[in-house]
C-alpha positions in Angstrom: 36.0 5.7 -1.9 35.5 2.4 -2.9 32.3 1.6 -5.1 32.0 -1.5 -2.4 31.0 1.1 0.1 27.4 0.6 1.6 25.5 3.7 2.4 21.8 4.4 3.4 19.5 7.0 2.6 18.0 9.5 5.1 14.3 9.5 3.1 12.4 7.3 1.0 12.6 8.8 -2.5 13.4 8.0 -5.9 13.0 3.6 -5.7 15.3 3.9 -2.9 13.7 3.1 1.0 15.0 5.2 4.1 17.4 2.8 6.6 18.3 0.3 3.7 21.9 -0.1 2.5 23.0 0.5 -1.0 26.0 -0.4 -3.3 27.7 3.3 -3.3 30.2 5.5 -5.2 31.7 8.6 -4.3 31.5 10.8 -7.2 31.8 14.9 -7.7 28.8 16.2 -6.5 26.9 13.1 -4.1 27.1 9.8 -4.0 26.6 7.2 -7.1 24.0 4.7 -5.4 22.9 1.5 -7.2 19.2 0.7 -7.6 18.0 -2.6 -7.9 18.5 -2.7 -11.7 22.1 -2.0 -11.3 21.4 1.5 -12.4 24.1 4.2 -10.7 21.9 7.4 -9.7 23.4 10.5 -8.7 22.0 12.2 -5.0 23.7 15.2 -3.4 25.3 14.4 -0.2 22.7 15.1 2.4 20.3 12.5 1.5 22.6 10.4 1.7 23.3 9.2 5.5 27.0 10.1 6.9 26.9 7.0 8.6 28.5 4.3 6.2 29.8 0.5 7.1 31.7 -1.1 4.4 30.2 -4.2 2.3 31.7 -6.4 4.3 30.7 -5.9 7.6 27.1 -5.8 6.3 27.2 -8.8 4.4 28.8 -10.3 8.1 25.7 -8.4 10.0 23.3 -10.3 7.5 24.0 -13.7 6.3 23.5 -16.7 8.2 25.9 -19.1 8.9 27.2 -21.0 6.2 25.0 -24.7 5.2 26.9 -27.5 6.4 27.9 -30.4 3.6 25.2 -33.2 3.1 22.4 -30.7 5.4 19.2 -29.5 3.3 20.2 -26.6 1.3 18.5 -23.6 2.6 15.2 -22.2 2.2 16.1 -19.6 -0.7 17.5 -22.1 -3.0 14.6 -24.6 -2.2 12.0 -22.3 -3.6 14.2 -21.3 -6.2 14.9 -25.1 -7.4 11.2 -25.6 -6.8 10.5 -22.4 -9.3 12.7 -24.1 -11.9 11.4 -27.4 -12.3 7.8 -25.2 -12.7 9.0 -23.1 -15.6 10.7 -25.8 -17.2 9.0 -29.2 -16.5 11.0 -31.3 -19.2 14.2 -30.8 -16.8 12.0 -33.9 -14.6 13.3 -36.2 -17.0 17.1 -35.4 -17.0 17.7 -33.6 -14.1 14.7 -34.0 -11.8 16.0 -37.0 -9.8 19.2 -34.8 -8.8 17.1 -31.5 -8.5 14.3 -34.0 -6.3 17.2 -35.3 -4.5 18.5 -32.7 -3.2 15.4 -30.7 -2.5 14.4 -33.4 -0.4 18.4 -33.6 1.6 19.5 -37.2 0.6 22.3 -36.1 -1.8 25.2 -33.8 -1.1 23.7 -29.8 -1.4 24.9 -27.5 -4.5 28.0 -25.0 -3.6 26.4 -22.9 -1.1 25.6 -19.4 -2.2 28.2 -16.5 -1.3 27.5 -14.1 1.5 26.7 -10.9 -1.0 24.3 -12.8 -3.3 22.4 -14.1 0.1 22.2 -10.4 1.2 21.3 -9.2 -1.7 18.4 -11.9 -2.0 17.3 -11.0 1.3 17.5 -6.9 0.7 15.4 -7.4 -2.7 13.1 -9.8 -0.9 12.6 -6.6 1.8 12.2 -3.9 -0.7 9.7 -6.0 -2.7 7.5 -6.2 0.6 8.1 -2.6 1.3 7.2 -1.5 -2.2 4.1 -3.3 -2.1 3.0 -1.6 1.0 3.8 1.8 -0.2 2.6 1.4 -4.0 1.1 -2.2 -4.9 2.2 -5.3 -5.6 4.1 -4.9 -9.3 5.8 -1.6 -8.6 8.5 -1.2 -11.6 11.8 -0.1 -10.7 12.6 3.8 -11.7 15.2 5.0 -14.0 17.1 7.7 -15.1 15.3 11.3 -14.6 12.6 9.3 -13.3 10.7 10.4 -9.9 7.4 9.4 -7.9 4.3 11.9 -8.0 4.6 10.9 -4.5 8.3 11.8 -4.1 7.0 15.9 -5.1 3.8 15.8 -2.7 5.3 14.3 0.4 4.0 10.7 0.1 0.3 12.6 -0.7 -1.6 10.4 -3.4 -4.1 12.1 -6.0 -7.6 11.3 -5.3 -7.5 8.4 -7.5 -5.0 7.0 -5.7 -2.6 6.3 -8.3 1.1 7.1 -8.2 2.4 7.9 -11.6 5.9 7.7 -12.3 7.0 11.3 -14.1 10.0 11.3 -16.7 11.8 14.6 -17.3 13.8 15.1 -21.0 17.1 13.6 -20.9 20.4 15.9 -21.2 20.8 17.1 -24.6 17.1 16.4 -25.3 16.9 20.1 -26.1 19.4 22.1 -28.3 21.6 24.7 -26.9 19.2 27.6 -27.8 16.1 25.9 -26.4 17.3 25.3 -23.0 17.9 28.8 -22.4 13.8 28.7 -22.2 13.7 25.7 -19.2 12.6 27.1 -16.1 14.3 26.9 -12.8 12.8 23.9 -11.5 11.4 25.9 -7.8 12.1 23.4 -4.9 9.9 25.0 -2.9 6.8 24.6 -4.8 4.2 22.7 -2.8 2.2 20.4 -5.1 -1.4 19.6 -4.8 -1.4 15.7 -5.7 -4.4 16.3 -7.9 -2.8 19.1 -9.7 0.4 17.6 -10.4 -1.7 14.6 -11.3 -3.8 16.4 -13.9 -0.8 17.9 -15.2 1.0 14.5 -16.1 -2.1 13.0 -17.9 -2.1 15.9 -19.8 1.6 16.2 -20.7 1.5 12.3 -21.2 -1.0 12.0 -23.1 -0.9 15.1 -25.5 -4.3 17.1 -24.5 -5.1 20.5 -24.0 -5.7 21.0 -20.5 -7.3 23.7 -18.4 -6.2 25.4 -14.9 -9.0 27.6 -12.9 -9.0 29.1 -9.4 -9.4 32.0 -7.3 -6.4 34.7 -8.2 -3.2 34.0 -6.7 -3.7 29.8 -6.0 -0.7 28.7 -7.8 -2.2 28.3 -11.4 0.7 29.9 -13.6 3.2 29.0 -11.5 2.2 25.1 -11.6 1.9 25.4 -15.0 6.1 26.9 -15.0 7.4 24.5 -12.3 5.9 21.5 -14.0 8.2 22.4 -17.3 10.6 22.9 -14.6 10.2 20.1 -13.1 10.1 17.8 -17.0 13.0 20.0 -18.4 10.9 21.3 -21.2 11.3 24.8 -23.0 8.8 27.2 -21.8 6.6 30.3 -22.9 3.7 32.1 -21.3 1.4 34.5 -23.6 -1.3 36.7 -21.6 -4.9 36.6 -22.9 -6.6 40.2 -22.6 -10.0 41.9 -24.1 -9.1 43.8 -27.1 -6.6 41.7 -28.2 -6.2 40.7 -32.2 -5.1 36.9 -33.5 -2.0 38.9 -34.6 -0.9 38.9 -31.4 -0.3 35.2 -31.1 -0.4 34.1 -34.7 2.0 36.8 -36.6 1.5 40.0 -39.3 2.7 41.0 -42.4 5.2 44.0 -42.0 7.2 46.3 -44.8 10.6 46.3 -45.2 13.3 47.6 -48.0 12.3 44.0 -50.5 9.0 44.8 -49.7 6.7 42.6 -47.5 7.4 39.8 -44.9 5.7 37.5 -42.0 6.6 37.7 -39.1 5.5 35.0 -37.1 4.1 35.7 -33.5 4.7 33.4 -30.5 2.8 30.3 -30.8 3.8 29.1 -34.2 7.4 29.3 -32.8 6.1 27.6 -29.7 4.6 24.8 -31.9 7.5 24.0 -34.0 10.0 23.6 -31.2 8.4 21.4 -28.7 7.5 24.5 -26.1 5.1 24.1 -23.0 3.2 26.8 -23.6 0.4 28.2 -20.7 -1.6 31.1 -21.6 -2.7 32.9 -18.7 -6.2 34.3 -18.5 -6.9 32.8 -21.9 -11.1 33.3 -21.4 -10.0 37.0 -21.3 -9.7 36.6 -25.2 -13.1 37.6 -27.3 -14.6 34.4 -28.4 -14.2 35.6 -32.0 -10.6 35.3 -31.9 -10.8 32.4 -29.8 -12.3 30.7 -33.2 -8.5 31.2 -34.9 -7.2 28.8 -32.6 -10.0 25.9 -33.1 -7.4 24.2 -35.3 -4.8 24.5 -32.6 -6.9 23.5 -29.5 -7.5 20.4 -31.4 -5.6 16.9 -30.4 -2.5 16.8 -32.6 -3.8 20.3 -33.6 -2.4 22.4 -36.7 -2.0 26.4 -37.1 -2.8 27.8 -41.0 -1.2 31.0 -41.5 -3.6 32.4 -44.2 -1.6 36.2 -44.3 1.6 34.4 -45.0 2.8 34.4 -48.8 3.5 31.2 -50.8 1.7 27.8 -50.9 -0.2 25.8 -48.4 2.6 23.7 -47.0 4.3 27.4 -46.3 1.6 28.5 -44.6 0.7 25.2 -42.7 2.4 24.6 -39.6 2.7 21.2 -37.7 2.9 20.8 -34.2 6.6 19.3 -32.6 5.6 15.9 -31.2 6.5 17.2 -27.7 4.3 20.6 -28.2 2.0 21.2 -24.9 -0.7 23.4 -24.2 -1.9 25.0 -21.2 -4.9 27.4 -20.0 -5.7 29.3 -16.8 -8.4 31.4 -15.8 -10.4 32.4 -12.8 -13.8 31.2 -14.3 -14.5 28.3 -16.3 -15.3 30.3 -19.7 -19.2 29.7 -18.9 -19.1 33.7 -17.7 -18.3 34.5 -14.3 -21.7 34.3 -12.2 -20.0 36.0 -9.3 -18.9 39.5 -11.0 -15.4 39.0 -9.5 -13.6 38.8 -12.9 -15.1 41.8 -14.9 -12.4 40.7 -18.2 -13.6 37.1 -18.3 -15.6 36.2 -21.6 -18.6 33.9 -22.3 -16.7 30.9 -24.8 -18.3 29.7 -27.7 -19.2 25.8 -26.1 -16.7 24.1 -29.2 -14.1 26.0 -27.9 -14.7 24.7 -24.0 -15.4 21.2 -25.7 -11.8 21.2 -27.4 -9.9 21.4 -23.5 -9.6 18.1 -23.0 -9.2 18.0 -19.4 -9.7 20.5 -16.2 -8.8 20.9 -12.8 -9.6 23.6 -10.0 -6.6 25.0 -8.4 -7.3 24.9 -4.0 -5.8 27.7 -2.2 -2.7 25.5 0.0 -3.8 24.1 3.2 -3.3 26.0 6.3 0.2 24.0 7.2 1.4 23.2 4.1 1.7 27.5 3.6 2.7 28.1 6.8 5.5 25.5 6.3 6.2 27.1 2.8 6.5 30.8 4.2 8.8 29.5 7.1 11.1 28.0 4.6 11.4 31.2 2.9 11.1 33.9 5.8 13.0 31.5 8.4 13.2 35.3 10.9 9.8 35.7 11.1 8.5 34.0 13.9 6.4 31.1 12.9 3.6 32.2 15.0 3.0 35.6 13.1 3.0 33.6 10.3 0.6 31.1 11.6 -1.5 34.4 12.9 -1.7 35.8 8.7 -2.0 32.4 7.1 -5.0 31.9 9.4 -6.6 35.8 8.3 -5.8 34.9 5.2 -8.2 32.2 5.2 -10.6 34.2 6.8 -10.3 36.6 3.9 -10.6 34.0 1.6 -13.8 32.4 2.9 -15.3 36.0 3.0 -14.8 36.3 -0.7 -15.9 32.7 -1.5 -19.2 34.1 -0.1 -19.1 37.6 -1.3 -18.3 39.1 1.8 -15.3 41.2 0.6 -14.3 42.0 -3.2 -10.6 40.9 -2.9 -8.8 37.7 -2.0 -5.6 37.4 -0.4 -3.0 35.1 -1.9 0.2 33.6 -1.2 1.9 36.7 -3.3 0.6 39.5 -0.5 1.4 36.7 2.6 5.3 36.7 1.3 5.1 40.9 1.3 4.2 40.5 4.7 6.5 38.5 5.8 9.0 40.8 4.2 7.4 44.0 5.7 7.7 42.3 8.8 11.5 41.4 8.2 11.5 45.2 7.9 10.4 46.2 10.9 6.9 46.3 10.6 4.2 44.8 12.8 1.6 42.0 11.7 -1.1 44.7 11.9 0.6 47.0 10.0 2.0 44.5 7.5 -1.6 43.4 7.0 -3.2 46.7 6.9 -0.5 48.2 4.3 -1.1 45.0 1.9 -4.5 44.0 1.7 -6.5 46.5 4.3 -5.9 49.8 2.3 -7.3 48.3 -1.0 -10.7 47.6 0.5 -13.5 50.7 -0.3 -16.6 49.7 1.1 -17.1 50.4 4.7 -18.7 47.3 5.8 -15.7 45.1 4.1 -13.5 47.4 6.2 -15.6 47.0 9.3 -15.5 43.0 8.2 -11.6 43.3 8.2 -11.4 44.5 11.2 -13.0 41.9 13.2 -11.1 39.3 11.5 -7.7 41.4 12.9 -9.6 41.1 16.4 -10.4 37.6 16.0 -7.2 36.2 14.9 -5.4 38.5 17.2 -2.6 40.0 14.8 -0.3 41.7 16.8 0.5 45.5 16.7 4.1 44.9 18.9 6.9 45.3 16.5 9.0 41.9 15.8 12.0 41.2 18.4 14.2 40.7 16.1 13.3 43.1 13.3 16.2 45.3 13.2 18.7 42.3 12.8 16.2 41.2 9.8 16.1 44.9 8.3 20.2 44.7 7.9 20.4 41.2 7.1 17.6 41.2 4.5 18.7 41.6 0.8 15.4 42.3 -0.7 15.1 38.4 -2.8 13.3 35.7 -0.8 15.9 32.9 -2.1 19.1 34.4 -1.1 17.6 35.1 2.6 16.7 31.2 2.7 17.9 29.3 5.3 20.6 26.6 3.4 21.1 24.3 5.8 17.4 23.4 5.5 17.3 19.8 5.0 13.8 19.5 3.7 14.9 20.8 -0.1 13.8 18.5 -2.2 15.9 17.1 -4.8 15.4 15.4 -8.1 17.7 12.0 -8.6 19.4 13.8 -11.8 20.3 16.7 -9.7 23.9 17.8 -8.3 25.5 20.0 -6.2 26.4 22.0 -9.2 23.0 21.9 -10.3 20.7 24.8 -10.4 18.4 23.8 -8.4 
C-alpha cells in the first residue's frame, strides 16, 4: 500500500488517539503509522482499524473551501502572522506594513495554504486539545520503545497522579548472550498503577527498592514483567535462614593449578547490567545481611575479600544499568502477626539503605476476574466470579487472623483448571485450599464462606469438552482472538509477545 494511506486506531495508546487518522504504511508485521514527530511506529494489525480512506478523500472531508483572492486570509495564518511579528518584532520595520496589510485584508492574501498542511494544522490543533485533557497541557510526544504508565494500567493513574512515560532498551542494547536472560514480557499482567509507578522511580533513578505483601499478590512476578516489560537481563536469587554470603557473593574452590574464585551470582549480576529481585530477602540472618551494606548502597560496590590478587581484583563496580530489587512478606521490622515464621528482625542500616517501598494489594475483585477469564475463557465467568469473591473472603479472614493461610491468584488458576477437568467449584476449592486447613474452627469458618458465596457442587456443562481440549499450559488454551492483548509500539506479529 501506499505510505499516503490514512488509517485510525481502534484505542488510544502509545501518543496516538482512538478515531483520528494517521499517515500509514503497510509493512511485514502491522502497519507503519506516523506520529506527530514524523516518527514511523510499528503496531500489529488489530489496533489498527480495517477501515481505511485514502489521504485524499480525507484531506476533501476536512478542508474548507479554498480563500478567495484579495478576501482576509483565514484564521490559521492570522494567528500565525500575528505569532511572527511577536517573536521577531524588528520584522515591523521592513516587513510589518505588508505583514499589517494583509492581516488587516487591504492587500492581496499570501498563496493559500494546501489542503494536507490545513488538515494537518487542524489534526495537531485536536490532538493538542485532546492530550491536554487526558495528561496536561505540555504533554511531549513519545518515541521509539516509548509507552504511557497509563497505556499498561488501562488509563489508571498512580496515586500521585502522574503519568510517566517508560523507555525500554533499544535493539541491540544487550549483547547476544545477555538477552537470552530478558523475560517474556507477560501481556496479561494486570498492573497496579502504584506499583508500576514505584517501580519506574526506582529503575529511573538508580535506588534500591523494596516489594512487600501478603504471599501470592504479584510481588516477584512484578518485579520479572517489569524487566520484561524494559528489556533488561534478569536474575532472581532466593533469600532463606541458614544461608552463607557464599551463596550470593562466590568461594574459593581446588582444582589441578591449585585454588580459584568462583564468583557467585550477584557480582555477575553487577557487572552486566542485570535486574536483579531477591525474593524473600528478610529471610537472610542479619549478619550476612551486613556483606551486602556496600551493595545496598546508591551506586553501591561488592569487595570480594576471599578472592586472590590486589584490590582492584577484588573490587567490583556496578554496570551503570545494574538494578536491585527486594520482596518480602514483612517489612524486615519482624513479623508481628506470626504468619511468616522465616522472616528476620533487620539491623535498622540495612532497612535505611532501601531507598524506596511499596505494598503489593491483592488485584481488585474485577480486574482478577477479568484476568482469569482471559486465561480460562471455558470456565463460565460466573464460577469464576463465585471463587474470586471466596477468595476474598479468605483473604479478609487472614488479614484478621481468622484462618492461617491465604489464597492467591496461583491456587484461583488451579481451580479454574480443576474445573476445566471436570471438577466442580466445591470440589475445586476444597481440593486446593480446604484440605490444607487443621484447625477445626478455620474449617468450620470455610465452610460458611462455601455457603455464603454459594459455590456450586453441579459439575461444569461443558467440562468434558474442556477435559479433551485442555493441554495442561494456561497460554496455549488462551483464547487468540482476544482483542484486549495489549501490545507494546516496538512489538510485531513475529514478536514474542
Amino acid at each position: 500500500m501506499s505510505k499516503n494511506t490514512m488509517v485510525t486506531v481502534n484505542q488510544s495508546m502509545f501518543g496516538f488517539l482512538a478515531g483520528e487518522y494517521y499517515p500509514a504504511e503497510k509493512v511485514t508485521g502491522g502497519w507503519k503509522v506516523q506520529n506527530e514527530d514524523g516518527e514511523g511506529i510499528v503496531l500489529p494489525e488489530h489496533i489498527v482499524s480495517a477501515q481505511m480512506k485514502p489521504m485524499s478523500q480525507v484531506v476533501e472531508e476536512n478542508t474548507p473551501p479554498l480563500p478567495k483572492p484579495k478576501k482576509k486570509v483565514s484564521s490559521v495564518e492570522k494567528e500565525a502572522l500575528e505569532e511572527a511579528l511577536k517573536q521577531n518584532p524588528s520584522q515591523k520595520e521592513s516587513k510589518g506594513s505588508i505583514l499589517q496589510s494583509i492581516l488587516s485584508g487591504e492587500k492581496e492574501a499570501a498563496p493559500a495554504m494546501t489542503p494536507s498542511k490545513l488538515v494537518k494544522i487542524g489534526q495537531e490543533d485536536e490532538m493538542k486539545r485532546k492530550r491536554e485533557r487526558l495528561r496536561g497541557p505540555a504533554t511531549p510526544l513519545l518515541k521509539e520503545y516509548q509507552c504511557w504508565l497509563s497505556d499498561l494500567t488501562d488509563g489508571v493513574l498512580p496515586t500521585s497522579g502522574v503519568d510517566h512515560i517508560i523507555t525500554a532498551y533499544p535493539d541491540n542494547y544487550w549483547s547476544e548472550q545477555l538477552q537470552k536472560d530478558i523475560p517474556e514480557f507477560d501481556i496479561y499482567h494486570e498492573w497496579d498503577a502504584d506499583v508500576l509507578e514505584n517501580l519506574f522511580l526506582a529503575h529511573a533513578e538508580g535506588i534500591k527498592n523494596l516489594a512487600v505483601g501478603y504471599p501470592g499478590t504479584g510481588k516477584s512476578t512484578s518485579g520479572r514483567n517489569f524487566a520484561g516489560l524494559i528489556r533488561q537481563p534478569f536474575m532472581s536469587l532466593n533469600g532463606k535462614d541458614g544461608i552463607d554470603a557464599s551463596s550470593f557473593i562466590g568461594f574459593l574452590w581446588a582444582n589441578a593449578n591449585g585454588t580459584e574464585f568462583a564468583e557467585g551470582l550477584l557480582p555477575v549480576a553487577m557487572r552486566n547490567g542485570y535486574y536483579m529481585v531477591i525474593d524473600e530477602v528478610f529471610k537472610i540472618p542479619p549478619d550476612i545481611q551486613m556483606n551486602f551494606q556496600t551493595v545496598y548502597e546508591e551506586q553501591g560496590f561488592l569487595l570480594l575479600d576471599e578472592k586472590p590478587g590486589t584490590l582492584s581484583d577484588k573490587l567490583v563496580k556496578p554496570h551503570p544499568d545494574f538494578r536491585l530489587m527486594g520482596t518480602d512478606n514483612a517489612k524486615g521490622t519482624g513479623d508481628n502477626f506470626e504468619k511468616f515464621g522465616s522472616t528476620q528482625t533487620q539491623d535498622t542500616s540495612t532497612l535505611d539503605r532501601f531507598g524506596s517501598t511499596v505494598n503489593v494489594p491483592y488485584m481488585p475483585q474485577d480486574k482478577e476476574v477479568q484476568c482469569l477469564a482471559r486465561l480460562y475463557p471455558d470456565v463460565e465467568e460466573e464460577s469464576i466470579e463465585r471463587l474470586v469473591r471466596i477468595a476474598n473472603l479468605v483473604r479478609e479472614g487472614y488479614g484478621n487472623s481468622d484462618l492461617a493461610l491465604t489464597l492467591s491468584m496461583r491456587g484461583l488458576k488451579v481451580m479454574c483448571r480443576f474445573i476445566l477437568r471436570g471438577l466442580s467449584e466445591v470440589s475445586a476449592f476444597k481440593s486446593v485450599y480446604h484440605s490444607k486447613l487443621a484447625d477445626q474452627t478455620e474449617i468450620d469458618t470455610c465452610e460458611q464462606y462455601i455457603r455464603t458465596v454459594g459455590l456450586s457442587a453441579d459439575l461444569p456443562v461443558k467440562s468434558p469438552v474442556q477435559a479433551a481440549k485442555f493441554t495442561g499450559s494456561a497460554k496455549e488454551y488462551v483464547d487468540q482472538k482476544d482483542t484486549g492483548r495489549r501490545h507494546l509500539p516496538w512489538e510485531s506479529d513475529n514478536s514474542p509477545l
